[in-house]
C-alpha positions in Angstrom: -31.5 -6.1 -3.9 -31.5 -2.6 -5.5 -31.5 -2.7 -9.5 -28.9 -0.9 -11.5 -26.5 -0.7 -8.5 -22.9 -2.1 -8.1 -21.1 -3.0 -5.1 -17.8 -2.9 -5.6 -15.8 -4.8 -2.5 -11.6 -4.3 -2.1 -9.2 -6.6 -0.3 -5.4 -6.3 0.1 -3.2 -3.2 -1.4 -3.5 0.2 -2.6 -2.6 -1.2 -5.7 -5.8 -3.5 -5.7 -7.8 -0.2 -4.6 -6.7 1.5 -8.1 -8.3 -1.7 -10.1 -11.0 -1.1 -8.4 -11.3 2.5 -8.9 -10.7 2.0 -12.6 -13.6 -0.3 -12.9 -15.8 1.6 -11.0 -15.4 4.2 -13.3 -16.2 1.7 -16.0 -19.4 1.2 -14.4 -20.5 4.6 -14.0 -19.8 5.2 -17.6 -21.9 2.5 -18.2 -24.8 3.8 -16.5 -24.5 1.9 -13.0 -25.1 3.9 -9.4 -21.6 2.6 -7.8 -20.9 1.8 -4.1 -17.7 1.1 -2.8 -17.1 -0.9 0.0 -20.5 -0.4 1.6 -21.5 -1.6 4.8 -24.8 -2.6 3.2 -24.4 -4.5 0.6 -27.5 -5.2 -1.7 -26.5 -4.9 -5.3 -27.7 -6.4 -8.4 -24.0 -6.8 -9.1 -21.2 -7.5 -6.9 -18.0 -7.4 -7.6 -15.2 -8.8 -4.9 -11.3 -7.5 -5.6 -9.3 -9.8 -3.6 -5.7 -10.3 -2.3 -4.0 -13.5 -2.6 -0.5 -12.6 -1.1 0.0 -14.3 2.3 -2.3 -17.0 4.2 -4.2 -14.3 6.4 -5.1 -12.4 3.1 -6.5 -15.4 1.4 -8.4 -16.8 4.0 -9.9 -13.3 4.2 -10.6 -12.9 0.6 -12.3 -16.6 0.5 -14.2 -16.1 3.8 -15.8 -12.8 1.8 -16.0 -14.8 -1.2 -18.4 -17.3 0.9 -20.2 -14.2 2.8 -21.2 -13.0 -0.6 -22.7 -16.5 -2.0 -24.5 -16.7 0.8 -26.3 -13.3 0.5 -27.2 -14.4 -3.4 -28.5 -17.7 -2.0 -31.0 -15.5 0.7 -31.7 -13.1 -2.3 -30.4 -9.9 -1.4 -27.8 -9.7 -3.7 -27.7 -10.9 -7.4 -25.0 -12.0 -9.4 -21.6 -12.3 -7.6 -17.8 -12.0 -9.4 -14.5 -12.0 -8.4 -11.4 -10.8 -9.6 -8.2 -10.0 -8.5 -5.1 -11.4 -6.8 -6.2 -14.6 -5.3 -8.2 -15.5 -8.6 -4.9 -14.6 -10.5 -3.5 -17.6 -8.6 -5.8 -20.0 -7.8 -8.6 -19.9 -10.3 -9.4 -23.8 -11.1 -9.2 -24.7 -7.4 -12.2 -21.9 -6.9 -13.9 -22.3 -9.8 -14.2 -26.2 -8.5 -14.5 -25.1 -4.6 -17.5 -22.1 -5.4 -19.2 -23.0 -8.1 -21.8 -20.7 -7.2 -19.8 -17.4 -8.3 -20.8 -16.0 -11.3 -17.7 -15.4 -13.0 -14.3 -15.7 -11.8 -11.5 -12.7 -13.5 -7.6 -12.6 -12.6 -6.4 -9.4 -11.8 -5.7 -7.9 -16.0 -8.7 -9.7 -17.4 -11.6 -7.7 -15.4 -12.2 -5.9 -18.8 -13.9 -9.3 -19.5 -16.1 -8.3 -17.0 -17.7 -5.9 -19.0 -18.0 -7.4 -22.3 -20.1 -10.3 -20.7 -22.1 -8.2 -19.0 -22.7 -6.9 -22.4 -21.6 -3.6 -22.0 -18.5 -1.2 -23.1 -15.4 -0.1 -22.4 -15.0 3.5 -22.5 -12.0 5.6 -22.8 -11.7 8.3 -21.1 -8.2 9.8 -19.9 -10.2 12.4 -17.4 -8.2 11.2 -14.1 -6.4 8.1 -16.0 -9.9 6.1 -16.1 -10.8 6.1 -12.5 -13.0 6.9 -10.1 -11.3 8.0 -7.1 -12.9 6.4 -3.6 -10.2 8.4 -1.3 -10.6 11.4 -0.1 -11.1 13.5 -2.9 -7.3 15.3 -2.1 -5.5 12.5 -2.5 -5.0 9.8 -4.6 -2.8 6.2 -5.6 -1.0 6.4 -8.6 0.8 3.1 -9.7 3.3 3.1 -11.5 4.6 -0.3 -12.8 3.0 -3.8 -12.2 4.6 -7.0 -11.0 8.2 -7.2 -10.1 11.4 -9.0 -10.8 12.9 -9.9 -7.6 13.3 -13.1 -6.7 12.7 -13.2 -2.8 12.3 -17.0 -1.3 8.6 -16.4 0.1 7.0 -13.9 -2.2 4.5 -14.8 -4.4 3.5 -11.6 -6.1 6.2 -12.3 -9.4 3.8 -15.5 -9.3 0.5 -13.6 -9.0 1.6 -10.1 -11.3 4.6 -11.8 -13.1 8.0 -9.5 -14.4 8.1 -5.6 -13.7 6.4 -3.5 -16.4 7.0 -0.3 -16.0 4.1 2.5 -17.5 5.5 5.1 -19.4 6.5 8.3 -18.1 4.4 10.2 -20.3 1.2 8.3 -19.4 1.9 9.2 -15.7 2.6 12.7 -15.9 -1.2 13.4 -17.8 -2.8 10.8 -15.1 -0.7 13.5 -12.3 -2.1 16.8 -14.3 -5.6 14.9 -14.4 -5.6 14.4 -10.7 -4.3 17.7 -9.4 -7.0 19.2 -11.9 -9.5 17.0 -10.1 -8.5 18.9 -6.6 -5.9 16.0 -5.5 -3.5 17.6 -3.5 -1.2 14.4 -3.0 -0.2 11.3 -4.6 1.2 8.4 -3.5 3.5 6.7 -5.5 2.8 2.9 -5.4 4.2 -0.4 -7.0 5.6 -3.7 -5.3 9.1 -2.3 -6.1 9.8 1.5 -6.9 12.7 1.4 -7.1 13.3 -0.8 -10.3 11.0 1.5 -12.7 12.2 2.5 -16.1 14.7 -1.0 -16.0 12.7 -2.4 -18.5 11.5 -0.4 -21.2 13.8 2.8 -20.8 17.1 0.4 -20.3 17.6 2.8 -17.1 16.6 3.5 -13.8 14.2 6.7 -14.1 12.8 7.0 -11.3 14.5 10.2 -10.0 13.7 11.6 -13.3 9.9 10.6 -13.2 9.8 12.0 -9.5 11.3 15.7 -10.7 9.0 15.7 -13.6 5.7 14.8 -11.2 7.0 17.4 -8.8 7.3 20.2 -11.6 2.9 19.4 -11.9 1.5 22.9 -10.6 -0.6 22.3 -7.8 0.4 19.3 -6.8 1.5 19.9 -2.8 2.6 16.4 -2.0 4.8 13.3 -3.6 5.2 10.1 -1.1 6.9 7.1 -2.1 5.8 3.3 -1.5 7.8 0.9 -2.0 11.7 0.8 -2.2 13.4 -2.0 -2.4 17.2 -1.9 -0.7 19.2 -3.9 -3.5 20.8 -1.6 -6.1 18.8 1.0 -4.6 19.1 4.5 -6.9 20.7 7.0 -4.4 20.2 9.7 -7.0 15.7 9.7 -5.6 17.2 11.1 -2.2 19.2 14.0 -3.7 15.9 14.8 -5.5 13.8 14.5 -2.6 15.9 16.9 -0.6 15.8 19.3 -3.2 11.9 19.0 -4.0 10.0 21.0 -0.8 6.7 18.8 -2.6 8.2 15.7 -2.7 7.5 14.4 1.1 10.4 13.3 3.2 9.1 10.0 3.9 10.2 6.7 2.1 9.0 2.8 2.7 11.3 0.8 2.3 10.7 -3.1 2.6 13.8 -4.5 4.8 12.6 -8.0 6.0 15.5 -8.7 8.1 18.8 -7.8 8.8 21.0 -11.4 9.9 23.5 -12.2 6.4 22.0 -15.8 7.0 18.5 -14.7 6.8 19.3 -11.9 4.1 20.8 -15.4 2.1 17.9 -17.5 2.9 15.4 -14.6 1.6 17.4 -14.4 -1.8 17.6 -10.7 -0.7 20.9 -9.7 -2.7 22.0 -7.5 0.1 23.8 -7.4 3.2 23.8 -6.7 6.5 26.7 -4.1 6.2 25.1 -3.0 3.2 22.1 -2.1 4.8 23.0 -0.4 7.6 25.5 1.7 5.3 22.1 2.0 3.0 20.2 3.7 5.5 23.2 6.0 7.2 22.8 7.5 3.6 19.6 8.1 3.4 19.6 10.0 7.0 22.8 12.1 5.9 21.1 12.9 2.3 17.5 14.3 3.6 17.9 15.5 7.2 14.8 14.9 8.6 13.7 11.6 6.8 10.9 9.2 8.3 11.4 6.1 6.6 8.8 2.9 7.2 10.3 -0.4 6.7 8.3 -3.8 6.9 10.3 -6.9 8.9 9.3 -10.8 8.9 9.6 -13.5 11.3 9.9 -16.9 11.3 11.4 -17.4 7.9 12.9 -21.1 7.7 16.1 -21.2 9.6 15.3 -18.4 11.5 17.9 -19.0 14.7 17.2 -17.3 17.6 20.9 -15.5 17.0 19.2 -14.3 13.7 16.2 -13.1 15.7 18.3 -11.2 18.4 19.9 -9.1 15.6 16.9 -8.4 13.9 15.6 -7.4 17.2 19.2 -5.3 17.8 18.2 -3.5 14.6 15.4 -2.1 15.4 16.6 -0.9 18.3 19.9 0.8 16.6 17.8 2.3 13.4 15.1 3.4 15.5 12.7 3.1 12.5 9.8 6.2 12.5 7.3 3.6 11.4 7.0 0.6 11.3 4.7 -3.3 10.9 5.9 -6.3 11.1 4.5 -10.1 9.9 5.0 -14.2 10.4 6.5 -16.4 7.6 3.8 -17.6 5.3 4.6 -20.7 3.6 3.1 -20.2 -0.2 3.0 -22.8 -2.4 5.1 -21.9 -5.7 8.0 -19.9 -4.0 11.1 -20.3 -3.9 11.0 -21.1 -0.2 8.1 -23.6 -0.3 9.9 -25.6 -3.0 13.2 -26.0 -0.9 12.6 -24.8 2.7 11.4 -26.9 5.2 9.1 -24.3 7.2 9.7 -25.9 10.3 9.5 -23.4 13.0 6.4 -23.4 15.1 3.5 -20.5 14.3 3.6 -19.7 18.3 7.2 -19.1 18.1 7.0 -17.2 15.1 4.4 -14.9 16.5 5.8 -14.4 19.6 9.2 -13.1 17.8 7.0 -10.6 15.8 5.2 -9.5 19.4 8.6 -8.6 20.8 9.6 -6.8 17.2 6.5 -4.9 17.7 6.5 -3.7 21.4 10.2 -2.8 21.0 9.1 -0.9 18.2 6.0 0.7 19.9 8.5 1.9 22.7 10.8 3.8 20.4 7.2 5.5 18.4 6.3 6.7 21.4 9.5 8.5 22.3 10.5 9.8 18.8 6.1 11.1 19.0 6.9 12.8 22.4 10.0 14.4 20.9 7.7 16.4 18.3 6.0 18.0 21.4 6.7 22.0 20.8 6.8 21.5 16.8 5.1 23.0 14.3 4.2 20.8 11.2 2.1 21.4 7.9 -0.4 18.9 8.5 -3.3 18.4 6.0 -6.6 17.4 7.1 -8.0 13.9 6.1 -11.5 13.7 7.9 -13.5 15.0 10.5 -15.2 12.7 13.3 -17.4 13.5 15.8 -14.5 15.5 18.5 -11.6 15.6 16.5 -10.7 16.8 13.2 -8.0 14.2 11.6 -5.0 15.2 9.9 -1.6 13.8 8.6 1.7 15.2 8.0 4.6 14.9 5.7 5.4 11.9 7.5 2.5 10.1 7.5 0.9 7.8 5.1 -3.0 7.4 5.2 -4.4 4.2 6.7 -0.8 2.9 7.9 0.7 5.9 9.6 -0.1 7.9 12.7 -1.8 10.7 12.5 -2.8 14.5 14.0 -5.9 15.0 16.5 -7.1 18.4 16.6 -10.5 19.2 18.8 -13.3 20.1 16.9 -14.8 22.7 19.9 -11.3 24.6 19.6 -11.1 24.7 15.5 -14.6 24.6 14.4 -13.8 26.1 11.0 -11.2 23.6 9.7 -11.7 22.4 6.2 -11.0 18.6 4.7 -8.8 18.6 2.4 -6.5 21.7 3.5 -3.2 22.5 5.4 -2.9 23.9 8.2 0.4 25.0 10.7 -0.3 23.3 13.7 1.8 23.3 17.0 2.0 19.6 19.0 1.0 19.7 22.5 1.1 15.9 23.6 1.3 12.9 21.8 0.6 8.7 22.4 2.6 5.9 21.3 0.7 6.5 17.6 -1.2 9.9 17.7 -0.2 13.5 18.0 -2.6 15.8 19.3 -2.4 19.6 18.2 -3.8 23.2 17.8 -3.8 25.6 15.1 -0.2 28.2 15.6 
């Protein structure tokens, strides 16, 4: 156990990750060396961020939760807390469960943290009070918490409550901070995007908050996660056609597509709707790459219902991507009043076919960039290949660029570079320098 160090551990969503990075900063203030999810944990302090959205992602968080007590108990770590998501929601049931944590924090109490370590909170607007663990060129940048949708099976209105929406001016400085700081591109995160400004402007600002970001000098890329397809603002695409920094990308969470299933989910959209939604967004910005996420095994999920969620993905021909089983959470809308009553084999093996039909049309619309040239900035370097994204790629869920280290040894992280695609995988294109 090393003194004076903090291990800092995050589960779940980018959005989690910037909690994280703001406390981490806290801790450095306070005098702390800081390690982020280490592979070698030994702390005197560890501190667990953890997701509580679906059954996978808790089971996770409390298996970590466990792992953690158990390296107190053999004395190589010291004191243990945990904040986040899943303590947001269930906090007396693990309070009772672990007893041997040292303090349990929901996920806008970890300021609490602090004061009973005895210590302080500092204020410092230099990068909107964080300490960025990406790659130093590029960062997450939330901008609203919970969300007011109503969707049968979520539980993150129970976990984050109604959409609060930071204000414009706040996000702008945290933008100047980070391009200052030699971020290059942000990623625009919250559970819905597409409903910010609703509540405390009376008005949908988002295009408005995405010209003013774009307007920061320096700042060479904007990407958008996540849109939400109900009273979607079609005004965000005319901007991101117009805006060469503003990356022509978009995830947008679909679910399904059967008007049965798109009732059941409390969606507030339609099938016809939908397809007529995304039409739009191809004719607006030629060239889009939009991400959706789809779910199976919803209660009354028919078989019919499957087949033309299946049929959808074949017609849309989605650029990227991921796909996940029904979880029934206790508090939803579709806990209280569904029955979920289709079986977890059944349910995975509709989300197998979703994926390999989907893996199928990757691959072809990857080999149809073969001959391209795309701005592609580089995210790492690994022992052959130097690792790179596009425009079209989001870090850690996206594909990426593969360019041989023995034929570019002079590429730099964190810079752009033209490169021409020579072949490419189901996932993965590989390239040179044009």
């Amino acid at each position: 156990m090393r003194k004076n160090q903090v291990d800092v551990i995050t589960l779940g969503c980018s959005k989690n990750l910037v909690d994280s990075e703001q406390l981490i900063r806290q801790f450095l203030a306070n005098g702390y060396k800081v390690n982020h999810n280490s592979s070698a944990v030994n702390g005197e302090i560890v501190v667990l961020n953890t997701c509580g959205f679906i059954g996978d992602a808790q089971e996770e968080s409390i298996n970590m939760i466990l792992k953690m007590v158990e390296a107190k108990k053999s004395g190589r770590i010291g004191q243990v807390y945990v904040m986040g998501c899943l303590t947001e929601r269930f906090m007396d049931e693990l309070k009772k469960e672990i007893p041997e944590v040292d303090g349990y924090y929901g996920k806008f109490n970890w300021k609490n943290l602090l004061t009973d370590l005895g210590k302080a909170y500092h204020h410092d607007p230099l990068g909107g009070n964080r300490s960025i663990t990406t790659p130093a060129h590029y960062a997450y940048m939330k901008i609203s918490e919970g969300c007011n949708r109503s969707c049968s099976y979520c539980a993150i209105p129970i976990i984050t409550g109604k959409h609060k929406s930071r204000p414009m001016e706040s996000l702008i400085e945290e933008a100047k901070a980070l391009v200052a700081s030699g971020v290059k591109e942000i990623q625009l995160i919250a559970q819905d995007l597409t409903f910010y400004g609703l509540d405390i402007y009376k008005k949908n600002c988002l295009a408005e908050l995405m010209q003013r970001l774009s307007d920061v000098r320096g700042l060479e890329w904007l990407r958008l996660h996540y849109a939400y397809p109900a009273d979607f603002p079609r005004e965000i695409l005319d901007v991101m056609r117009e805006r060469d920094n503003i990356c022509n990308y978009l995830d947008i969470a679909l679910q399904h597509i059967s008007d049965p299933m798109l009732r059941a989910m409390r969606r507030r959209v339609t099938k016809a709707e939908t397809y007529d939604l995304l039409r739009y967004m191809r004719q607006s910005v030629p060239g889009i790459h939009l991400r959706t996420t789809l779910m199976t095994g919803h209660p009354h999920e028919t078989d019919q219902d499957f087949e033309e969620l299946l049929q959808f993905v074949r017609d849309i021909r989605f650029d990227r991507m991921g796909a996940f089983v029904y979880s029934h959470e206790s508090g939803t809308y579709a806990y209280e009043q569904y029955e979920d009553h289709i079986p977890l084999s059944v349910k995975q093996e509709r989300m197998d076919r979703l994926m390999q039909t989907q893996e199928q049309i990757a691959g072809e619309l990857n080999a149809a960039k073969v001959g391209q040239t795309l701005r592609t900035l580089i995210d790492r370097a690994e022992e052959e290949y130097f690792i790179g994204r596009t425009e079209y790629d989001s870090p850690e869920v996206d594909g990426e660029v593969l360019l041989a280290r023995d034929e570019h040894p002079n590429l730099q992280v964190g810079h752009f570079y033209p490169v021409e695609i020579i072949s490419a995988d189901t996932f993965d294109l590989y390239g040179r320098i044009h």
